[in-house]
C-alpha positions as CSV (number, residue, x, y, z in Angstrom):
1,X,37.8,-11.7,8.4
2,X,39.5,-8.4,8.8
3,X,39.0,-5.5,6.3
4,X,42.7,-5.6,5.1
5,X,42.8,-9.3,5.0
6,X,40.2,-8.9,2.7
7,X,41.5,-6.6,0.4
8,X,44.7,-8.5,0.5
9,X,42.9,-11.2,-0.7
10,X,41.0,-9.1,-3.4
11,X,44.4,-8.1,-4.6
12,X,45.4,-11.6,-5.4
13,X,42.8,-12.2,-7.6
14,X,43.4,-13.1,-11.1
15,X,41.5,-10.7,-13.6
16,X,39.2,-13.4,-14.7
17,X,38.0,-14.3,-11.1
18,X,37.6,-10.6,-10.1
19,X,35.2,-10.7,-13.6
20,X,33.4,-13.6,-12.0
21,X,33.4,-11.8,-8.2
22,X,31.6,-8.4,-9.9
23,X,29.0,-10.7,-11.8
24,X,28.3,-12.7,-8.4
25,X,28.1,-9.3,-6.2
26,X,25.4,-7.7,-9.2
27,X,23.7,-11.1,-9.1
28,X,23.5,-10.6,-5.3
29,X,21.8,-7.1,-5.2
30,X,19.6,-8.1,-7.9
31,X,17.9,-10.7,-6.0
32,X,18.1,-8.8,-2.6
33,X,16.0,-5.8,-4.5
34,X,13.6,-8.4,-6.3
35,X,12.6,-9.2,-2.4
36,X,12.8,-6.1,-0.7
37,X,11.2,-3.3,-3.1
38,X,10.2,-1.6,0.0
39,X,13.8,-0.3,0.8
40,X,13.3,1.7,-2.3
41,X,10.0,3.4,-2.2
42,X,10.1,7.2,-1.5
43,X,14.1,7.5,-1.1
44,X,15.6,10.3,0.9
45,X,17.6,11.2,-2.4
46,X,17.6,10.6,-6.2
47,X,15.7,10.7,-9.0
48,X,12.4,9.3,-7.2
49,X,13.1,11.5,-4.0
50,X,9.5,11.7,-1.7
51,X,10.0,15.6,-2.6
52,X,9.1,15.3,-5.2
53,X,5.4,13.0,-4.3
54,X,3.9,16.0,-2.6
55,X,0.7,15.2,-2.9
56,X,1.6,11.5,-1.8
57,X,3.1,12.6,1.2
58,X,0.2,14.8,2.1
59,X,-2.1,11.6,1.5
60,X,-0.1,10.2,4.1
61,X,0.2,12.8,6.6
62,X,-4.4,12.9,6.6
63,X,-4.5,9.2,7.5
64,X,-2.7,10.2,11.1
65,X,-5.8,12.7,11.3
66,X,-9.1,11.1,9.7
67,X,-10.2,7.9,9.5
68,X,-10.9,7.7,5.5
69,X,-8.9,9.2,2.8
70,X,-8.6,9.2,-0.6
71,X,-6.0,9.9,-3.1
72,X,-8.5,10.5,-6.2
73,X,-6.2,11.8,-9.4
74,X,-5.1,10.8,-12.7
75,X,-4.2,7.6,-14.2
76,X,-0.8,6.3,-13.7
77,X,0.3,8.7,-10.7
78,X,0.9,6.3,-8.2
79,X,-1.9,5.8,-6.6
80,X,-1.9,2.3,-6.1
81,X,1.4,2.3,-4.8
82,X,0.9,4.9,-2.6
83,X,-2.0,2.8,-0.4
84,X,0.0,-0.3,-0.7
85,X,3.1,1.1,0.6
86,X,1.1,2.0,3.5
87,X,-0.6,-0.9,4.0
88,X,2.5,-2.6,4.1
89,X,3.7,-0.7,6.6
90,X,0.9,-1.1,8.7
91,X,1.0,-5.0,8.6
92,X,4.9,-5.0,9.1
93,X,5.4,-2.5,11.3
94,X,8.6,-1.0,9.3
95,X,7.7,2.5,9.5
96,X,10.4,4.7,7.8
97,X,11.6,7.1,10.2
98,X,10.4,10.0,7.9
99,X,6.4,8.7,8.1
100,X,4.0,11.2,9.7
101,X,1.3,8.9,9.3
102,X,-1.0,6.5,11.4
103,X,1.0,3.9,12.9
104,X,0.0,0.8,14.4
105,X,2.6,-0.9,17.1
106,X,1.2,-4.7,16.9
107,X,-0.4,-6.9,14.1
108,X,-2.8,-5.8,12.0
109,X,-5.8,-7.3,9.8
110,X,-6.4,-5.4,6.7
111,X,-8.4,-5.6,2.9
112,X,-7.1,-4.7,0.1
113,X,-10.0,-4.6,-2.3
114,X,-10.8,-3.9,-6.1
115,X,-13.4,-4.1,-8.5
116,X,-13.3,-7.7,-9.5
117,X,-11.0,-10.8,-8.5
118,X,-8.8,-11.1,-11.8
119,X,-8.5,-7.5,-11.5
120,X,-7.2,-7.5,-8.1
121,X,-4.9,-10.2,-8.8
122,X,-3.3,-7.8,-11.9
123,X,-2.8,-5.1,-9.7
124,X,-3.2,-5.1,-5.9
125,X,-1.8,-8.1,-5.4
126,X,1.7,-7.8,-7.5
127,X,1.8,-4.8,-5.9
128,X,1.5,-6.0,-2.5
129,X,2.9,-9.8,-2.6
130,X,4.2,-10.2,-5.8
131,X,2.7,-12.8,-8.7
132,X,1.4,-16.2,-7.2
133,X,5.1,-17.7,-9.3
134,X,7.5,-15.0,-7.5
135,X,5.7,-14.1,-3.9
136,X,8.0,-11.3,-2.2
137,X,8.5,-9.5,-4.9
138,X,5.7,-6.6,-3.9
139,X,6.4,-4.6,-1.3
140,X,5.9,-6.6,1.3
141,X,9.1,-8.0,2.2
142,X,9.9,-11.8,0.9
143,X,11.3,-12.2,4.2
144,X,7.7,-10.9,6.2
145,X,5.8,-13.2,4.0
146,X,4.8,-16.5,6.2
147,X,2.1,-17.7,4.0
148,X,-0.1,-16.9,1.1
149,X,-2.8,-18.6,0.4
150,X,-4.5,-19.7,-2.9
151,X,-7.6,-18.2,-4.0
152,X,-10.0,-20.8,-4.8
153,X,-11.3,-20.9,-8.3
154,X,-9.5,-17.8,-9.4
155,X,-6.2,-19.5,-10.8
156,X,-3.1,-17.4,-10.1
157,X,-4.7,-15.4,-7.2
158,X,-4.1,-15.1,-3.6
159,X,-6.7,-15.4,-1.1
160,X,-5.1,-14.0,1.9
161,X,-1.1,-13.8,3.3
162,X,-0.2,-13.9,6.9
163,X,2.9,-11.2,7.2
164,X,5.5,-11.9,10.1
165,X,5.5,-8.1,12.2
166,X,8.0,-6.4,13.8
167,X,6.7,-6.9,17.3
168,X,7.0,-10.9,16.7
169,X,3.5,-11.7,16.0
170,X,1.6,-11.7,12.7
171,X,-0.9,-9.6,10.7
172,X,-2.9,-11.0,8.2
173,X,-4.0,-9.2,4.4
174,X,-7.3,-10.2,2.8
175,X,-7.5,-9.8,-0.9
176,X,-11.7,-8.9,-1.7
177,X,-13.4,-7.6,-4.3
178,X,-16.2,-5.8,-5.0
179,X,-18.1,-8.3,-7.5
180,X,-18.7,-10.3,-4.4
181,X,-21.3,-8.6,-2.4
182,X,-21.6,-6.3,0.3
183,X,-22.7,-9.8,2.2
184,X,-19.5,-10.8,1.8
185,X,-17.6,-7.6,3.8
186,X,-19.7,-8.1,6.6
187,X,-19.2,-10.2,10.1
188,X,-15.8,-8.9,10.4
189,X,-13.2,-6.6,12.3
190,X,-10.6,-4.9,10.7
191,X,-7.8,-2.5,11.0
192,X,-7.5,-0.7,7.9
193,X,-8.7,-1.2,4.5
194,X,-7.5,-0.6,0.9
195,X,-9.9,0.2,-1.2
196,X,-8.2,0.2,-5.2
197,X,-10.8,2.1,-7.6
198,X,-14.4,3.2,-7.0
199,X,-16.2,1.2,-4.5
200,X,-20.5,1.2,-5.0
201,X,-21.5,3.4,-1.5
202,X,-23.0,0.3,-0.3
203,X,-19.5,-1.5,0.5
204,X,-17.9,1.4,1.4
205,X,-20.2,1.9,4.1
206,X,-19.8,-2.1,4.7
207,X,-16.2,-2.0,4.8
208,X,-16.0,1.2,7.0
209,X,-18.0,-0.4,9.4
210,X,-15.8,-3.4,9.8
211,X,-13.6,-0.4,10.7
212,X,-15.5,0.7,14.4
213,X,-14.1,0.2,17.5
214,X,-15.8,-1.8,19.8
215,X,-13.4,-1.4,22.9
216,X,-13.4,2.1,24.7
217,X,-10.8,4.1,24.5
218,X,-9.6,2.4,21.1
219,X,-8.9,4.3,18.1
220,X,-11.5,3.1,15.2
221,X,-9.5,1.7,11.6
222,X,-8.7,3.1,8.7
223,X,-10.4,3.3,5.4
224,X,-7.6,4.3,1.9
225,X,-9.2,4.7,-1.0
226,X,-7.3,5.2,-4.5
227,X,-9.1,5.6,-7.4
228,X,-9.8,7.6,-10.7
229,X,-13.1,9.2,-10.9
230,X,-14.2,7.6,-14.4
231,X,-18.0,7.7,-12.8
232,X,-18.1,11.2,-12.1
233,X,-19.7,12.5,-9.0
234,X,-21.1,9.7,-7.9
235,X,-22.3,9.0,-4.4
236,X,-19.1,7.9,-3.3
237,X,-17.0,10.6,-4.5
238,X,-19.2,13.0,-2.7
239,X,-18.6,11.3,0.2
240,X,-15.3,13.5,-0.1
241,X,-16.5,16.8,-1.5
242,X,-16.9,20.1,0.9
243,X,-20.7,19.9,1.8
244,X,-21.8,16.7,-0.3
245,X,-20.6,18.5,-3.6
246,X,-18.1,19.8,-6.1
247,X,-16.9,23.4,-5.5
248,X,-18.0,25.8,-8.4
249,X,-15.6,28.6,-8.1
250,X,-11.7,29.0,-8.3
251,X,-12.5,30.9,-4.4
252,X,-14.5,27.7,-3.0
253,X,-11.7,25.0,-4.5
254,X,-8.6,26.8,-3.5
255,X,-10.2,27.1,0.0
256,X,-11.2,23.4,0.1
257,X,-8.2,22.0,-1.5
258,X,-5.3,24.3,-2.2
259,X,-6.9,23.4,-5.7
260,X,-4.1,21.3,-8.1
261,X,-5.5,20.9,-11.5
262,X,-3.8,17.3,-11.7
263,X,-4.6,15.5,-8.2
264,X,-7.1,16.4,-5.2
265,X,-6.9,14.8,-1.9
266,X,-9.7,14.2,0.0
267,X,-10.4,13.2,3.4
268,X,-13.4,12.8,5.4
């Protein structure tokens, strides 16, 4: 249909069936945003620009550079988000055209892990996939979503999804926790990992291990890490400090860091 036959139709609308056409058209973009939250993460403009993420942006930026990095700061600064909207990317292949960040151009197998199943299934895997009732409403695009699997004896929960890529084949997401074991990370290859609070050093050094290349010439994975530090230096948190520990003088953290009393990134 050409545009001014359209409008010509438009025009010929009585008032109460161009009510009915603006309730239809809201109804429309409602559903296509429930499905495709990724569209809206770190706009170009508005209100939740990427400006004004700086430090999310920098988090982003390391992972092209270093193999693990955390984003370690407050509650309720979007961590979370920030490794699941890259994880997403990396298993879809829709990189923004602003991303400065690792970028993978085939499928890819990742973990997103957190401390303990239910907890994963409150928060990594909305985030990611959406509720087990309303899958595709995370960030990973309804549309990308080919599968996702029921988690066996944790109702409500997803075991793993299989995730439709850009290049026409498929990458496949893991959801793990902790409270299983470090046997449980092993025998495995992966491409990145997503790990969601504080992981004991011994699965850390499991799940970065999954991470190794084995084929010369091939890049080794990625390791994200998100987390609070509600444990205090512990011995994975000074995995990421300058020399094994915490800087003691204003000098020794600006140096480090470029010190920011409210989030520190930290790379490895």
């Amino acid at each position: 249909m050409q545009t001014s036959e359209a409008l010509q139709r438009l025009s010929q609308l009585s008032p109460q069936a161009r009510i009915a056409l603006q309730a239809e058209v809201k109804r429309r973009i409602t559903d296509y945003e429930k499905v495709n939250l990724l569209d809206r993460i770190y706009p170009d403009v508005g209100p939740l620009r990427r400006e004004l993420y700086p430090k999310h942006m920098e988090f982003f930026r390391a992972t092209a550079v270093h193999q693990e990095c955390a984003l370690i700061a407050g509650n309720r600064t979007g961590k979370t988000t920030a490794v699941c909207y890259a994880g997403t990317l990396h298993l879809t292949g829709l990189y923004p055209l602003w991303w400065q960040g690792r970028r993978w151009s085939r499928p890819t197998v990742g973990w997103a892990s957190g401390e303990d199943s239910k907890g994963v299934r409150e928060s990594l895997q909305p985030t990611l996939i959406g509720p087990m009732e309303a899958v595709g409403t995370g960030l990973i695009p309804a549309s990308r979503i080919i599968r996702a699997a029921p988690k066996s004896g944790v109702p409500d929960a997803v075991d793993f999804a299989e995730v439709r890529h850009i290049s026409g084949g498929t990458s496949r997401l893991v959801f793990k926790a902790y409270e299983q074991g470090r046997e449980s990370f092993q025998s495995a290859k992966i491409d990145f990992g997503i790990l969601d609070e504080e992981p004991p050093l011994a699965i850390y050094s499991e799940i970065l291990t999954r991470t190794i290349a084995t084929v010369p010439g091939e890049a080794n994975g990625l390791l994200m890490f998100s987390f609070t530090p509600l444990k205090g230096l512990s011995e994975t948190v000074l995995q990421f400090l300058p020399g094994g520990r915490l800087p003691e003088t204003e000098e020794e953290r600006f140096k480090a860091w470029g010190w920011r009393a409210d989030s520190v990134l930290m790379t490895s």
